[in-house]
Backbone of each chain as nested JSON, in Angstrom:
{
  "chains": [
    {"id": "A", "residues": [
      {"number": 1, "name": "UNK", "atoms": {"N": [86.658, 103.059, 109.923], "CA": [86.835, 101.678, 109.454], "C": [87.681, 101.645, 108.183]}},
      {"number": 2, "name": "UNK", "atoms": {"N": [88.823, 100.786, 107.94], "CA": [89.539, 100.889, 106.973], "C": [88.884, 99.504, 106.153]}},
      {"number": 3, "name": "UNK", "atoms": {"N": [89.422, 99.555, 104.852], "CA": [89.021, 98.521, 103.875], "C": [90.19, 97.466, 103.385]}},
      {"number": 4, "name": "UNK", "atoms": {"N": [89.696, 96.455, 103.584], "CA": [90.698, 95.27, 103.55], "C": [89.98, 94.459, 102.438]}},
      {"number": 5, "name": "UNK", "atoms": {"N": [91.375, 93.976, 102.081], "CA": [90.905, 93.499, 100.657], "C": [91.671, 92.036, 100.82]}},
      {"number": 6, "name": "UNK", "atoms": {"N": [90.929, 90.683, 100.239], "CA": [91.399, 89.831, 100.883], "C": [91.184, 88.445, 99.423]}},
      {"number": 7, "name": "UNK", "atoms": {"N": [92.608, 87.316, 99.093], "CA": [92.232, 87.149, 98.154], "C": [91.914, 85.239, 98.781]}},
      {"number": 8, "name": "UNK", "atoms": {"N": [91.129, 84.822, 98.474], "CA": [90.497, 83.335, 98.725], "C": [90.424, 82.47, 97.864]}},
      {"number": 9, "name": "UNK", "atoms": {"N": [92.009, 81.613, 97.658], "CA": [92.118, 80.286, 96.541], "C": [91.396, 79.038, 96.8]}},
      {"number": 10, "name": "UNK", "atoms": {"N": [90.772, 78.676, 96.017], "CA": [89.754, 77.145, 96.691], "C": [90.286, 76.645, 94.854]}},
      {"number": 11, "name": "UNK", "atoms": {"N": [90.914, 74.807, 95.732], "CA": [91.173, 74.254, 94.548], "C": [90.977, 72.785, 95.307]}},
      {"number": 12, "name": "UNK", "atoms": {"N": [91.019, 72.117, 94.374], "CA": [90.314, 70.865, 94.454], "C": [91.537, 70.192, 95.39]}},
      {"number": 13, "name": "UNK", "atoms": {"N": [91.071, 69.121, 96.338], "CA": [92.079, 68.084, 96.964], "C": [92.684, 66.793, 95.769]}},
      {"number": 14, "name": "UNK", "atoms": {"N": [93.874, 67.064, 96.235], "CA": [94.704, 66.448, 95.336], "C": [94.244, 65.573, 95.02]}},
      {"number": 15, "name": "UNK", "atoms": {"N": [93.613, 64.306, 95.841], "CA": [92.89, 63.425, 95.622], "C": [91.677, 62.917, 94.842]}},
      {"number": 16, "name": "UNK", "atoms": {"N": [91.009, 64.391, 94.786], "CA": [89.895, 64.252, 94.06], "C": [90.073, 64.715, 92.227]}},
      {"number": 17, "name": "UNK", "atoms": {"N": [89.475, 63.953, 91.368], "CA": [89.875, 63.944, 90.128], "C": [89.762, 65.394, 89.594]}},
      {"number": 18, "name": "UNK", "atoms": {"N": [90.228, 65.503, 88.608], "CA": [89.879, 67.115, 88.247], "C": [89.556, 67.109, 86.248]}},
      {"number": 19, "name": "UNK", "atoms": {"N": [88.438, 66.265, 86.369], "CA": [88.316, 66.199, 84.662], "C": [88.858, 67.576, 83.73]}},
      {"number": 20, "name": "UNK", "atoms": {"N": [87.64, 68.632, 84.046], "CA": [88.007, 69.776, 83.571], "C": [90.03, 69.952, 83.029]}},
      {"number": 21, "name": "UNK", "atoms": {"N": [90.679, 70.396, 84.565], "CA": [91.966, 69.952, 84.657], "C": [92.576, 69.18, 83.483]}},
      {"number": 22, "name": "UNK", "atoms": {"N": [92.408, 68.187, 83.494], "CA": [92.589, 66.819, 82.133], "C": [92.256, 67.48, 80.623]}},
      {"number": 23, "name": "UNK", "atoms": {"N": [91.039, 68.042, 80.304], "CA": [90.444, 68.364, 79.21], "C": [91.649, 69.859, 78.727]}},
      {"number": 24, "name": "UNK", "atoms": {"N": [91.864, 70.735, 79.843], "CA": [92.534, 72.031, 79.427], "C": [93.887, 71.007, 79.294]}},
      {"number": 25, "name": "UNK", "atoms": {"N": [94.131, 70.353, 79.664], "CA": [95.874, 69.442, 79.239], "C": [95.811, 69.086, 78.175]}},
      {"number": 26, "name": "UNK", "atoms": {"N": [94.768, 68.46, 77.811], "CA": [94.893, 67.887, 76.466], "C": [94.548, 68.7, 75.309]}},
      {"number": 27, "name": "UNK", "atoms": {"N": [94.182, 70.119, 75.761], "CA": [93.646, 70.974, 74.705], "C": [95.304, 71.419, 74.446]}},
      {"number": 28, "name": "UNK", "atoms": {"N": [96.173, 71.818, 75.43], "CA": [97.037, 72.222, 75.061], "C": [98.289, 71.517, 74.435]}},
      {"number": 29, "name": "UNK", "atoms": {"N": [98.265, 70.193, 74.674], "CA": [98.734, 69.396, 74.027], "C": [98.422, 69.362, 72.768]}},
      {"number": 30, "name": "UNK", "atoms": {"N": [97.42, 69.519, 72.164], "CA": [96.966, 69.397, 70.756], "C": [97.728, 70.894, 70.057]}},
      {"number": 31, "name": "UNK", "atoms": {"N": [97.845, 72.066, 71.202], "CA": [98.338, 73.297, 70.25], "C": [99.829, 73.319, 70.823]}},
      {"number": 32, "name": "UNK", "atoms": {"N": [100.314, 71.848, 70.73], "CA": [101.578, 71.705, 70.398], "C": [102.719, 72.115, 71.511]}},
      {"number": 33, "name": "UNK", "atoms": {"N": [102.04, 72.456, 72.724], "CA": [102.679, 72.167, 73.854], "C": [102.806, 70.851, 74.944]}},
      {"number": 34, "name": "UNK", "atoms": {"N": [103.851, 70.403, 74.454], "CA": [103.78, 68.657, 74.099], "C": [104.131, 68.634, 75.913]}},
      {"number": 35, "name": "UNK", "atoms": {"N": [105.071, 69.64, 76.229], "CA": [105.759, 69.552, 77.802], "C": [105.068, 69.341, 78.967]}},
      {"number": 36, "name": "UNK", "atoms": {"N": [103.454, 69.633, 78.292], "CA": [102.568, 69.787, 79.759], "C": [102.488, 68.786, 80.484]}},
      {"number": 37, "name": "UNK", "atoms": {"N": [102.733, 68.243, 81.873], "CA": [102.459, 67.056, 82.71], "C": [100.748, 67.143, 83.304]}},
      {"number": 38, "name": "UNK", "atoms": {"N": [100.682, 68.319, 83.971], "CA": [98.936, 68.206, 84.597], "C": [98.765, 69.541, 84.483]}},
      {"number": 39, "name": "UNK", "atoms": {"N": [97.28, 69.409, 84.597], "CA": [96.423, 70.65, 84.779], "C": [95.583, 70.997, 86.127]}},
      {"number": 40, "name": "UNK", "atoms": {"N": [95.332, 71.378, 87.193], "CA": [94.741, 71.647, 87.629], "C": [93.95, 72.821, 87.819]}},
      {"number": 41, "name": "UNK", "atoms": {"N": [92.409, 73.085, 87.977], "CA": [92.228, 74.329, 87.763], "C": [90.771, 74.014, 89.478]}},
      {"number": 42, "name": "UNK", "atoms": {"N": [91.185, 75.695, 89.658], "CA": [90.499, 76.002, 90.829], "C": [89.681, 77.344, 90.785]}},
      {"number": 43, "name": "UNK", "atoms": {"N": [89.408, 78.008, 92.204], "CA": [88.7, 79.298, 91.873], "C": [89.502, 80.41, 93.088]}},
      {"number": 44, "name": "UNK", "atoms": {"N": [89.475, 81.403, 92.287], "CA": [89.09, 82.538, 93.303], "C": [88.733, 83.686, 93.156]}},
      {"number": 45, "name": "UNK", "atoms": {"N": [88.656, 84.337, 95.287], "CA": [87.635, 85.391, 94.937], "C": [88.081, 86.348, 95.401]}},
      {"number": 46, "name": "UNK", "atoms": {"N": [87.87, 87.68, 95.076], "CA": [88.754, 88.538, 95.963], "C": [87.738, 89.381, 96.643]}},
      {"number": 47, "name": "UNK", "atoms": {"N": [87.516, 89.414, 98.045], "CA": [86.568, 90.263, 98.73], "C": [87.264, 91.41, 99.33]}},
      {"number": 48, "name": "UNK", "atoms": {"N": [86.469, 92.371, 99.348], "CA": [86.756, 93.775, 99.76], "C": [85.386, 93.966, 101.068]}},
      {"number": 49, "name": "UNK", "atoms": {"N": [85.956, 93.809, 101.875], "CA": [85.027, 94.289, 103.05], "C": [85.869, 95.75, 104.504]}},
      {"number": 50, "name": "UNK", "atoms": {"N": [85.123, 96.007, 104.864], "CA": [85.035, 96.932, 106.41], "C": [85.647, 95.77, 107.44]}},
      {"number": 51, "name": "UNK", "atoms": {"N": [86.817, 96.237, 107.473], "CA": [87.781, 95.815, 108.935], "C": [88.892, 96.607, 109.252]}},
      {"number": 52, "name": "UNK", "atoms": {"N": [88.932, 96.623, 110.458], "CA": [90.391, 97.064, 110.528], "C": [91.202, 96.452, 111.23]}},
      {"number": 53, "name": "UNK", "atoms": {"N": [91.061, 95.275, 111.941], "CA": [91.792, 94.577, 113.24], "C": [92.049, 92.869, 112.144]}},
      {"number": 54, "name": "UNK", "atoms": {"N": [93.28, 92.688, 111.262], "CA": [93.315, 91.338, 110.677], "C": [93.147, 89.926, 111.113]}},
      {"number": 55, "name": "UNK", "atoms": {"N": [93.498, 89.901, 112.787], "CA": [92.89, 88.945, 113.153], "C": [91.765, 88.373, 112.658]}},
      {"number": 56, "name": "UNK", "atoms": {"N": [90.967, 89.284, 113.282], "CA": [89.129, 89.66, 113.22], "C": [88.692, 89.106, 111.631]}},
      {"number": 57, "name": "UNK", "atoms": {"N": [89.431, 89.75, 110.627], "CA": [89.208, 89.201, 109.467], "C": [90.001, 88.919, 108.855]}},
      {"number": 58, "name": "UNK", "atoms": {"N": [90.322, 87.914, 109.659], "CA": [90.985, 86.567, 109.173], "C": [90.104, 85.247, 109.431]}},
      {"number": 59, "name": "UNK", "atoms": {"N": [89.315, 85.75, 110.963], "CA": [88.258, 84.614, 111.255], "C": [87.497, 84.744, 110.506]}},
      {"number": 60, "name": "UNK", "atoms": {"N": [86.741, 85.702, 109.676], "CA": [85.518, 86.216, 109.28], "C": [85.768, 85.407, 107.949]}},
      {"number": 61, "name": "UNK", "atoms": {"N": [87.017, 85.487, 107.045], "CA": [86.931, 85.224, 106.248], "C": [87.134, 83.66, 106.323]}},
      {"number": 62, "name": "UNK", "atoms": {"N": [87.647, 82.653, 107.318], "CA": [87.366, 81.811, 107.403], "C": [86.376, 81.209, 107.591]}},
      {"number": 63, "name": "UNK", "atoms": {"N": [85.383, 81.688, 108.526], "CA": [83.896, 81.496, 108.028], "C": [83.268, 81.644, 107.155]}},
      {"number": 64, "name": "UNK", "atoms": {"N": [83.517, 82.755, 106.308], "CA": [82.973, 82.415, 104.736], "C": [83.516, 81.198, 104.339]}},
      {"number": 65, "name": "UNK", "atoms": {"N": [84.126, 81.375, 103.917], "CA": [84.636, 79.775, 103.506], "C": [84.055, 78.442, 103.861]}},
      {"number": 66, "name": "UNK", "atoms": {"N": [83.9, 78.292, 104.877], "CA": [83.213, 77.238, 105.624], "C": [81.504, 77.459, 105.817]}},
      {"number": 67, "name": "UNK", "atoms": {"N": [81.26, 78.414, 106.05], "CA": [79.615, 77.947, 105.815], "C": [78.631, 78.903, 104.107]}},
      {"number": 68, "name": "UNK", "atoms": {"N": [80.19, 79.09, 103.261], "CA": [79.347, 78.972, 101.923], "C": [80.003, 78.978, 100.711]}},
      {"number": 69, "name": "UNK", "atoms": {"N": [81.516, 79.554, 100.519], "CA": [82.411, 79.425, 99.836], "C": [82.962, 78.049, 99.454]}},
      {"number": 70, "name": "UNK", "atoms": {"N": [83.206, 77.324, 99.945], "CA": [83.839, 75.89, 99.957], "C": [83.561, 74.512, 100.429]}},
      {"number": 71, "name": "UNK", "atoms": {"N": [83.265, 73.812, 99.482], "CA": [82.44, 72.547, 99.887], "C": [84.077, 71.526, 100.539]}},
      {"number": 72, "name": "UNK", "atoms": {"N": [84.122, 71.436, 101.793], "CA": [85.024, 70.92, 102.621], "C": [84.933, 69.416, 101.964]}},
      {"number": 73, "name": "UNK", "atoms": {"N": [84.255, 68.872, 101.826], "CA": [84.363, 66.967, 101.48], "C": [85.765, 67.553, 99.916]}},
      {"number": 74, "name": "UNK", "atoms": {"N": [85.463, 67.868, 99.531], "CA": [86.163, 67.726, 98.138], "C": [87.329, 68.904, 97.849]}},
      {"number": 75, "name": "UNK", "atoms": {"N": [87.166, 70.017, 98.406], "CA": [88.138, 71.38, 98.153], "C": [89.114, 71.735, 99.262]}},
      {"number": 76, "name": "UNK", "atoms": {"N": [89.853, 72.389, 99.372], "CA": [90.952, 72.936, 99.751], "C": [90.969, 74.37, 99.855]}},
      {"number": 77, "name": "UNK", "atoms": {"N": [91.18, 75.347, 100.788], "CA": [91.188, 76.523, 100.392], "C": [92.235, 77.255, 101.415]}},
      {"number": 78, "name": "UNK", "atoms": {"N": [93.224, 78.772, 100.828], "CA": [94.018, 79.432, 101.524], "C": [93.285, 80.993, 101.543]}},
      {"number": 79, "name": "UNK", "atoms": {"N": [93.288, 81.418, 102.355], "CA": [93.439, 82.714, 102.694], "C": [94.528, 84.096, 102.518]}},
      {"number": 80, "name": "UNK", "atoms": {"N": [94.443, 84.576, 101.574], "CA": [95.619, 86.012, 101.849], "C": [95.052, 86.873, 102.304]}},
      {"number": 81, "name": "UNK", "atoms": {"N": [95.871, 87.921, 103.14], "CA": [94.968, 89.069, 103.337], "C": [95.849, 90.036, 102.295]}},
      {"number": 82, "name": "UNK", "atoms": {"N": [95.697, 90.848, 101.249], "CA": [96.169, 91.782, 100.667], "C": [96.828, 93.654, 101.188]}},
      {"number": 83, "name": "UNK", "atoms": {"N": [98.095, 93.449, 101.007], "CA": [98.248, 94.897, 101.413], "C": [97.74, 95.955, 100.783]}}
    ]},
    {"id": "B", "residues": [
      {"number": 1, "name": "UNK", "atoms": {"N": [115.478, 66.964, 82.203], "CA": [114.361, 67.823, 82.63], "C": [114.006, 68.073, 83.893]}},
      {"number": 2, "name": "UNK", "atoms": {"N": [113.893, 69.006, 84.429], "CA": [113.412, 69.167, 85.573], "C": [111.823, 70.05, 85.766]}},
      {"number": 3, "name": "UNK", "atoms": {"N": [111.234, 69.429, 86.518], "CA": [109.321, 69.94, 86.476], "C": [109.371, 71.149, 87.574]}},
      {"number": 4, "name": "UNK", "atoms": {"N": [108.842, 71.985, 86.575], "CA": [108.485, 73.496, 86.734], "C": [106.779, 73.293, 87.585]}},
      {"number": 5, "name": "UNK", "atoms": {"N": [106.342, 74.032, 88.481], "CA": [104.799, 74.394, 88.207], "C": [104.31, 75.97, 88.802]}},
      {"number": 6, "name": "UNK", "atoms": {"N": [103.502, 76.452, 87.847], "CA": [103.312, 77.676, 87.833], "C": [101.984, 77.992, 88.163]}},
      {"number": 7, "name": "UNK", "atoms": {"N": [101.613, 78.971, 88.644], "CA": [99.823, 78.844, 88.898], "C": [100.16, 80.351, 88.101]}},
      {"number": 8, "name": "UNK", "atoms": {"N": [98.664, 80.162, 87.308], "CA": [98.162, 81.269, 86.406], "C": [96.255, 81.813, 87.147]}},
      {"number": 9, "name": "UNK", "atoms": {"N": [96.45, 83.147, 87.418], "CA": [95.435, 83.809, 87.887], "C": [94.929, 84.226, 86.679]}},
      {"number": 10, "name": "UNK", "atoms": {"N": [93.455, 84.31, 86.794], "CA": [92.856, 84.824, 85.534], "C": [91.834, 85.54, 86.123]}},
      {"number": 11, "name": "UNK", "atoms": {"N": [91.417, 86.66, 85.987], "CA": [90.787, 87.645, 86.674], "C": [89.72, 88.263, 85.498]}},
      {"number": 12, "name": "UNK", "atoms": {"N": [88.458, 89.078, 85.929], "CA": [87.987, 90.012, 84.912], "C": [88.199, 90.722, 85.347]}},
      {"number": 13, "name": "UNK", "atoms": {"N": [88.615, 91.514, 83.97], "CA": [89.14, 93.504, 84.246], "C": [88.394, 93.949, 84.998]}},
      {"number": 14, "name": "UNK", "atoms": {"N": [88.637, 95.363, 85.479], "CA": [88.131, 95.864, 86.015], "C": [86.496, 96.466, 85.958]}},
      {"number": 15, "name": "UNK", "atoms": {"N": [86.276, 97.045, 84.668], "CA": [85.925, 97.223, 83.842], "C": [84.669, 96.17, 83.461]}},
      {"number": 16, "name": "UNK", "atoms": {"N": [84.712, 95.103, 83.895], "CA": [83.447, 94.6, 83.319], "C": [82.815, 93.639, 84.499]}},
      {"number": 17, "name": "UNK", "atoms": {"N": [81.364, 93.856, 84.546], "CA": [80.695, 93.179, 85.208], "C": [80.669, 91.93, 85.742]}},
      {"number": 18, "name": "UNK", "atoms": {"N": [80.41, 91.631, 87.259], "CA": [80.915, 90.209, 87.74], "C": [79.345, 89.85, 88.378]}},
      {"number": 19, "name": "UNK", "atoms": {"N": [78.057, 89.154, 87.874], "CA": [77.05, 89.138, 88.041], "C": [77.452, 88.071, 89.539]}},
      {"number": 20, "name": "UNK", "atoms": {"N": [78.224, 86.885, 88.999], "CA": [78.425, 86.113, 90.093], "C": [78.931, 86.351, 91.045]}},
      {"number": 21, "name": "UNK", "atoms": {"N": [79.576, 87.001, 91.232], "CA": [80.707, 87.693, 92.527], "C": [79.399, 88.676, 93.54]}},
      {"number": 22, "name": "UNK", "atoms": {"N": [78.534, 89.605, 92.28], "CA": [77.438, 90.593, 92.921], "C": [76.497, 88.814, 93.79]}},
      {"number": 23, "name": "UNK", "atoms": {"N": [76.38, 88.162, 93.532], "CA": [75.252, 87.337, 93.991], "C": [75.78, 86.835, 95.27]}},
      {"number": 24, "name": "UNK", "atoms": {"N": [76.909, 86.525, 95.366], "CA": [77.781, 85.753, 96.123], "C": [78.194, 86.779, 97.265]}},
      {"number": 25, "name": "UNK", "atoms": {"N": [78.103, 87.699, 97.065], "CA": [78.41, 89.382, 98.081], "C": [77.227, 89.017, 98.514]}},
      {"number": 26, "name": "UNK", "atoms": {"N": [75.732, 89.365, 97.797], "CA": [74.87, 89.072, 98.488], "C": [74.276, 88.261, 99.383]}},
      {"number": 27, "name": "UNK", "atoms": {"N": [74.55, 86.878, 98.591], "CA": [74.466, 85.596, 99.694], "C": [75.533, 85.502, 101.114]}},
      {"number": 28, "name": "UNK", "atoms": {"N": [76.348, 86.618, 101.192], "CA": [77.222, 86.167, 102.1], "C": [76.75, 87.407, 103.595]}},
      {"number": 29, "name": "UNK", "atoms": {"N": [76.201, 88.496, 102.962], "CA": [75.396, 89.667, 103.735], "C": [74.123, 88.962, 104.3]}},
      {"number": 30, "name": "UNK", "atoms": {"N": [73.38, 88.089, 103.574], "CA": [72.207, 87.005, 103.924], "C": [72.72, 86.367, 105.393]}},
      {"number": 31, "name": "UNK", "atoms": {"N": [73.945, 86.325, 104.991], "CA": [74.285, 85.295, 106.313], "C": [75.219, 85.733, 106.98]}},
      {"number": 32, "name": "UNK", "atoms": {"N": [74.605, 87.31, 107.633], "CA": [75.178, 88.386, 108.441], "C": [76.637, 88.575, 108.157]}},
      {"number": 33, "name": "UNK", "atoms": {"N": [76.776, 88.741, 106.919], "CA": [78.396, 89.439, 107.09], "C": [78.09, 90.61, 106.45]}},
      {"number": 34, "name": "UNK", "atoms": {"N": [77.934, 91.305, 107.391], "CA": [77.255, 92.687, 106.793], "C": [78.509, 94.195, 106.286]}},
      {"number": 35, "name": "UNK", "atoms": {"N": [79.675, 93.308, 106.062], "CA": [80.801, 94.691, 106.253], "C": [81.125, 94.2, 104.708]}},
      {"number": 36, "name": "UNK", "atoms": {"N": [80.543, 93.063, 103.797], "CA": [81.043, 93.065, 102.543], "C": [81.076, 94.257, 101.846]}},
      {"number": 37, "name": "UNK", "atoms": {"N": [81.896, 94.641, 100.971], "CA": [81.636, 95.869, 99.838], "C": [81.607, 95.054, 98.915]}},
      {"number": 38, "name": "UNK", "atoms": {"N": [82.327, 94.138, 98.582], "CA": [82.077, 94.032, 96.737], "C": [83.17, 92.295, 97.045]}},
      {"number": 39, "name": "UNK", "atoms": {"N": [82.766, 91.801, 95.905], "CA": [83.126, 89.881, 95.908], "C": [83.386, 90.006, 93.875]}},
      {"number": 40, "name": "UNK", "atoms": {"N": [84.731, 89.96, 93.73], "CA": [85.05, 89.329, 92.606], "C": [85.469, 87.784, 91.885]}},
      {"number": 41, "name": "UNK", "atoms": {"N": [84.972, 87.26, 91.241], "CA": [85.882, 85.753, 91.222], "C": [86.364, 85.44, 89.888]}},
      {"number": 42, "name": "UNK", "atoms": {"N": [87.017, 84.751, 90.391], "CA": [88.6, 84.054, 88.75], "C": [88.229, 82.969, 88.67]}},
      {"number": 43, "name": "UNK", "atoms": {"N": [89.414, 82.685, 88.244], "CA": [89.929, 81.528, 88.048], "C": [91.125, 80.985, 88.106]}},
      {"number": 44, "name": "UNK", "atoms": {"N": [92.129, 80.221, 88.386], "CA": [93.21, 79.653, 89.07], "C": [93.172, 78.282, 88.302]}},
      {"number": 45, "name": "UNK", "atoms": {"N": [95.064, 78.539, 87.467], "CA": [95.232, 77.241, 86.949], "C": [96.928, 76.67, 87.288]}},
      {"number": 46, "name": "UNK", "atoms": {"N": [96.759, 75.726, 87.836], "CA": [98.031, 75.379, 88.24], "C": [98.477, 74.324, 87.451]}},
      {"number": 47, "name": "UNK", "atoms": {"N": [99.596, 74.226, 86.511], "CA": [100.294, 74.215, 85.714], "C": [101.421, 73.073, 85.979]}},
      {"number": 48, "name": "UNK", "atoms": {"N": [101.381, 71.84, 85.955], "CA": [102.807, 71.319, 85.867], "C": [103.735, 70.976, 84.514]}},
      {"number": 49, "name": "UNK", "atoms": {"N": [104.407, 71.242, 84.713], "CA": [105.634, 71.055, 82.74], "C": [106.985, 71.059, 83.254]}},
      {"number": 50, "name": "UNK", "atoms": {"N": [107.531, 70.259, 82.077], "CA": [108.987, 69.82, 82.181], "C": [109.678, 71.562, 81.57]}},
      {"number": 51, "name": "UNK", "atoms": {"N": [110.641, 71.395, 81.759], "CA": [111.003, 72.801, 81.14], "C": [112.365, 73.487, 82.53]}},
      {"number": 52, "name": "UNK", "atoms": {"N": [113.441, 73.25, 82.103], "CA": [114.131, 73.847, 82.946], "C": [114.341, 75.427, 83.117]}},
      {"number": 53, "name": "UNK", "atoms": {"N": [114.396, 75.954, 81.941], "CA": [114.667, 77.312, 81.804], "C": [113.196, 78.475, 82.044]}},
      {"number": 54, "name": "UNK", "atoms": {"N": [113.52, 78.921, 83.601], "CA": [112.109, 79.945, 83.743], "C": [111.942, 81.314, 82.811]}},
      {"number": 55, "name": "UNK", "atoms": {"N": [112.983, 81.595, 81.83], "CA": [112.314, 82.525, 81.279], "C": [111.73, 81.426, 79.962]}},
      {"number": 56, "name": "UNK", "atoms": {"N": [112.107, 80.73, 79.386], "CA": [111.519, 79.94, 78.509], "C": [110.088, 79.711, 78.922]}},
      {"number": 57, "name": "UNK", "atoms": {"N": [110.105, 79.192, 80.509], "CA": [109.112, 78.64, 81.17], "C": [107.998, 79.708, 81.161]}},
      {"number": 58, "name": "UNK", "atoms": {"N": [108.015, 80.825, 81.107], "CA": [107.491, 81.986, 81.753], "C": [106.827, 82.577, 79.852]}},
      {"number": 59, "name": "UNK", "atoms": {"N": [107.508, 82.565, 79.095], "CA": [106.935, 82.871, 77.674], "C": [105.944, 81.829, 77.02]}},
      {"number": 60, "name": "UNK", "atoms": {"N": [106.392, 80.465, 77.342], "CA": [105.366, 79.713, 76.893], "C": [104.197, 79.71, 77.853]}},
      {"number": 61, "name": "UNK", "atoms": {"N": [104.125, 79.996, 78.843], "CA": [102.608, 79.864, 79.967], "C": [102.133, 81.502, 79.329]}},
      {"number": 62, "name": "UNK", "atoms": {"N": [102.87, 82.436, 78.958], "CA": [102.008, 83.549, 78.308], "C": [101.936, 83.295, 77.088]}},
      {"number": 63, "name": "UNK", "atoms": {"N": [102.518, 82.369, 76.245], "CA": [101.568, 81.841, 75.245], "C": [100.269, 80.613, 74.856]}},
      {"number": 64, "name": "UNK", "atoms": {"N": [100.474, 80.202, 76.232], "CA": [99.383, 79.101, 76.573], "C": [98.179, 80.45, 76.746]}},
      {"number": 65, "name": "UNK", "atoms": {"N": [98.285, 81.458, 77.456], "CA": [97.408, 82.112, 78.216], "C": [96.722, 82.762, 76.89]}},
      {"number": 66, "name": "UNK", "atoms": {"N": [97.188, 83.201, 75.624], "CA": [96.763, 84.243, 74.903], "C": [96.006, 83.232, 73.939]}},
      {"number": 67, "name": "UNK", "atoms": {"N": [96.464, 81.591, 74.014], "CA": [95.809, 81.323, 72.562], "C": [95.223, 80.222, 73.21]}},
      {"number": 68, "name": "UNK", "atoms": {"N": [94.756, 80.249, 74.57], "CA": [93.961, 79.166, 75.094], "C": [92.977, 79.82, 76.238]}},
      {"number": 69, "name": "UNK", "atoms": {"N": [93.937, 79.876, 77.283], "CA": [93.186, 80.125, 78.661], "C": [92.341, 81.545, 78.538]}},
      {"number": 70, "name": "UNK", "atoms": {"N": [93.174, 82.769, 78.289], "CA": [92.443, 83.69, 78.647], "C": [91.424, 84.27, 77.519]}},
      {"number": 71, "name": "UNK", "atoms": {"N": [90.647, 85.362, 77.921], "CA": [89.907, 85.824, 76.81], "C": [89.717, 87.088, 77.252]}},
      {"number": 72, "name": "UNK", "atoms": {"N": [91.106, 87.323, 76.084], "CA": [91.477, 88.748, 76.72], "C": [91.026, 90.145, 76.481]}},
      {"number": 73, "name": "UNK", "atoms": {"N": [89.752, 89.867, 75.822], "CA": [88.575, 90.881, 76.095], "C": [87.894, 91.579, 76.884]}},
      {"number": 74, "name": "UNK", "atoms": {"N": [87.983, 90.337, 77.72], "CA": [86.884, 90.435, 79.685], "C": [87.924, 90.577, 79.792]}},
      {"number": 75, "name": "UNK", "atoms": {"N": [88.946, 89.57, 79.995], "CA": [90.253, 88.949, 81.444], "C": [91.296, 89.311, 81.43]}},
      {"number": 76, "name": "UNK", "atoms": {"N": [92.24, 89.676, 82.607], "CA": [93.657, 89.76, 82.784], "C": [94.141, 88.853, 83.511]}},
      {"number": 77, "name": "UNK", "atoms": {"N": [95.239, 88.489, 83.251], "CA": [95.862, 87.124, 83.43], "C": [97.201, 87.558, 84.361]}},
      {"number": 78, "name": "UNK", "atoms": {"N": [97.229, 86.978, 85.1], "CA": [99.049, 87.01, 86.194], "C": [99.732, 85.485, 86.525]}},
      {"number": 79, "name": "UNK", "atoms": {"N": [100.868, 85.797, 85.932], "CA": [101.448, 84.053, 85.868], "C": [102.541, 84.216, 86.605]}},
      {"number": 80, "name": "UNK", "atoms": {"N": [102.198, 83.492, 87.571], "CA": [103.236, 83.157, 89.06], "C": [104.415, 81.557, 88.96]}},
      {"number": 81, "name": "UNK", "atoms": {"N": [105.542, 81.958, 88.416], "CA": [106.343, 80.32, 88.614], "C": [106.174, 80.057, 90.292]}},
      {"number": 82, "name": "UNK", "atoms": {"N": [105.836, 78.812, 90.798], "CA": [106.236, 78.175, 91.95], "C": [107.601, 77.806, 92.474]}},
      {"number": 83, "name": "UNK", "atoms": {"N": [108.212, 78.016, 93.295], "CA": [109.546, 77.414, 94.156], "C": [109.157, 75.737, 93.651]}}
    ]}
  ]
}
């Protein structure tokens, strides 16, 4: 079994507000980086699991995602698989 | 002006303990994904600013990173300009 290492961005839907986001803008605005337009901030995770067929875990890791990684009403999330 | 946006990865070193990532490995073996080895997590900040020039662009997001975002004790930071 080889080891695949895989990296999982979850960030908020554009739609949905992103206070946090707002607060790091305006922090940096105050230390005089006047240029900033928005902030958005998200998460990720990088899992290292037993696969060797990427298909296979590509589904796998889409099921993480969906039944515990990512609350679907409000987030967004991409998949890499890492070389 | 033309709008730049950059996403900034913020990671903990290697080197230091990820209690949440260990819990989140676990919760994800709970719910038979039994080939996890190990679950790290960041953070992800995507960045919009006026700023035409990407090496300009590219020194000020590593000076946003050193005297705001990161804490570069725990964290290592990777700053990606966007197309």
């Amino acid at each position: 079994m080889t080891h695949m290492k895989a990296r999982i961005i979850i960030s908020l839907k554009d739609s949905v507000l992103d206070p946090q986001g707002q607060a790091i803008a305006n922090a940096l605005k105050h230390l005089k980086f006047h240029n900033i337009q928005s902030v958005r901030q998200g998460k990720i995770f990088e899992i290292t699991f037993k696969e060797k067929d990427s298909k296979k875990a590509y589904q796998q890791l889409d099921n993480m995602c969906k039944r515990l990684l990512v609350n679907l009403v409000i987030e967004d999330y991409h998949i890499a698989l890492l070389p």
